[in-house]
C-alpha positions as MATLAB code, in Angstrom:
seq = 'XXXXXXXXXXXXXXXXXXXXXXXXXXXXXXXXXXXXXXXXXXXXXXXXXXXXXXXXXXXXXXXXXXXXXXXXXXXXXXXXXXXXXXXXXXXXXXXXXXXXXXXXXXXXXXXXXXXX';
ca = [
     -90.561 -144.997  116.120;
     -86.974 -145.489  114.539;
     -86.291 -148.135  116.803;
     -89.372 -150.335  115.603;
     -88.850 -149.930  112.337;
     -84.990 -151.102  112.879;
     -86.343 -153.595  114.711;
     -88.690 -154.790  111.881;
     -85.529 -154.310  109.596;
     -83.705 -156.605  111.928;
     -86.080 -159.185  111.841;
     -86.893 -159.687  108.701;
     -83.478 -159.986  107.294;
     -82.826 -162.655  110.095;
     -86.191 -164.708  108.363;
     -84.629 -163.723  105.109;
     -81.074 -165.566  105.941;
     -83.034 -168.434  107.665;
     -85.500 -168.803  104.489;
     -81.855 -168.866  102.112;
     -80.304 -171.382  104.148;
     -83.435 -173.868  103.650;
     -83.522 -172.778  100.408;
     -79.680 -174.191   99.563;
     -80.362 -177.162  101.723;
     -82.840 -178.134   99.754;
     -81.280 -177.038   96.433;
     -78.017 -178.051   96.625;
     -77.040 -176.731   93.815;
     -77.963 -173.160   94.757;
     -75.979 -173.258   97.984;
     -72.691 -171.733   96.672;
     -74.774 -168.786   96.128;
     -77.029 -168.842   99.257;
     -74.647 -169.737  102.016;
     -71.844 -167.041  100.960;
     -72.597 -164.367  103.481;
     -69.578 -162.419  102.007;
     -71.081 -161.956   98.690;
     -71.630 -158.585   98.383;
     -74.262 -158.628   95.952;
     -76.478 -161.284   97.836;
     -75.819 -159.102  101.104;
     -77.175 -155.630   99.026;
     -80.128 -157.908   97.782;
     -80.564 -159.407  100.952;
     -80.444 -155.741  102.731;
     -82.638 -153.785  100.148;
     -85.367 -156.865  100.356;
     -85.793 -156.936  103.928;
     -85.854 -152.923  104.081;
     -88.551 -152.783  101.805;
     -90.760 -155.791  103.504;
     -89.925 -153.810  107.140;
     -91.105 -150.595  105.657;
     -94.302 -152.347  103.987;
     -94.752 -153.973  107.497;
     -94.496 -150.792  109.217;
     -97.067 -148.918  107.265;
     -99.406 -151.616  107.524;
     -98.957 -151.234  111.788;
     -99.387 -147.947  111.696;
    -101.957 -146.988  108.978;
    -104.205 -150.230  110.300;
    -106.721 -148.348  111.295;
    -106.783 -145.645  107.879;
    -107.052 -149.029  106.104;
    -109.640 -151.054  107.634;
    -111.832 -148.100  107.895;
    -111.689 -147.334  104.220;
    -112.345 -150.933  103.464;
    -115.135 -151.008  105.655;
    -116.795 -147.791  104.526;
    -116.691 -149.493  101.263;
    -118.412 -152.538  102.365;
    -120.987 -151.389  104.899;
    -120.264 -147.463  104.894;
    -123.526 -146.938  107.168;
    -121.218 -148.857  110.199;
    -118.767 -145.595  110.360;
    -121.351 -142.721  110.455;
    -122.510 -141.569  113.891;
    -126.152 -141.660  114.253;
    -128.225 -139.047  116.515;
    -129.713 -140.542  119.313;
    -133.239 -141.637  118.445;
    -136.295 -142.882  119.947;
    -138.957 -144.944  118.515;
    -142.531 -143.965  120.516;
    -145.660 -145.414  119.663;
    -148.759 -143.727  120.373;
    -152.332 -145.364  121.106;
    -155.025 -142.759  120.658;
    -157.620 -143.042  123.403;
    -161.005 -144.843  121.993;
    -163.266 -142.967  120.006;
    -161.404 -139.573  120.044;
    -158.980 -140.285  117.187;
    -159.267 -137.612  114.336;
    -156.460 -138.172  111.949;
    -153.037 -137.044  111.776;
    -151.430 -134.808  114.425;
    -148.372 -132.685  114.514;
    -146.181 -133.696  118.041;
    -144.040 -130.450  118.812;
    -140.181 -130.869  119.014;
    -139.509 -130.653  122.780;
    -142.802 -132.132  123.893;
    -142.766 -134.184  126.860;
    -143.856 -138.025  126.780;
    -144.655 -140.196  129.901;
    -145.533 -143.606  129.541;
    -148.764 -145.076  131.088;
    -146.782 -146.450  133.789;
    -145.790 -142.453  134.472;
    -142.286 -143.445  134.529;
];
């Protein structure tokens, strides 16, 4: 865990120094204060910048999945809900013996026509 985030440190103050030195070539004028690695204030700014990006970077890795399942509960909140296992029967009452409604018991057992 320390080690990626380091790692993400590391690498984003290595696109931070690339990203200044094509900044001061093309502003020449800023390159006295781009290209001075020894500057200590551009190295503190330089330091606390890509800490802060590594640290947003690492809490978007590791809370992805806290974050897309909030968003998505917003946006279709039924997709995140387990559903009970369900089955859809259809019954054909046999001709002429059909009285009305009638009450199925939970646990009753169904064949098909087939007797599968």
């Amino acid at each position: 865990m320390k080690n990626w985030k380091a790692s993400l440190y590391l690498q984003e103050l290595a696109w931070l120094r690339e990203k200044m030195k094509l900044a001061a070539k093309e502003h020449p004028h800023l390159a006295a204060f781009l290209d001075n690695p020894y500057d200590p204030d551009i190295q503190r700014l330089m330091k606390g910048f890509s800490l802060l990006t590594s640290n947003v970077l690492y809490t978007v890795e590791d809370e992805f999945p806290q974050i897309t399942h909030e968003m998505l509960d917003r946006i279709w909140p039924h997709t995140l809900r387990p559903v009970p296992p369900t089955t859809i029967i259809q019954f054909t009452p046999n001709q002429g013996i059909y009285q009305g409604a009638v009450d199925i018991p939970q646990e009753a057992p169904v064949t098909t026509a087939e007797g599968v």
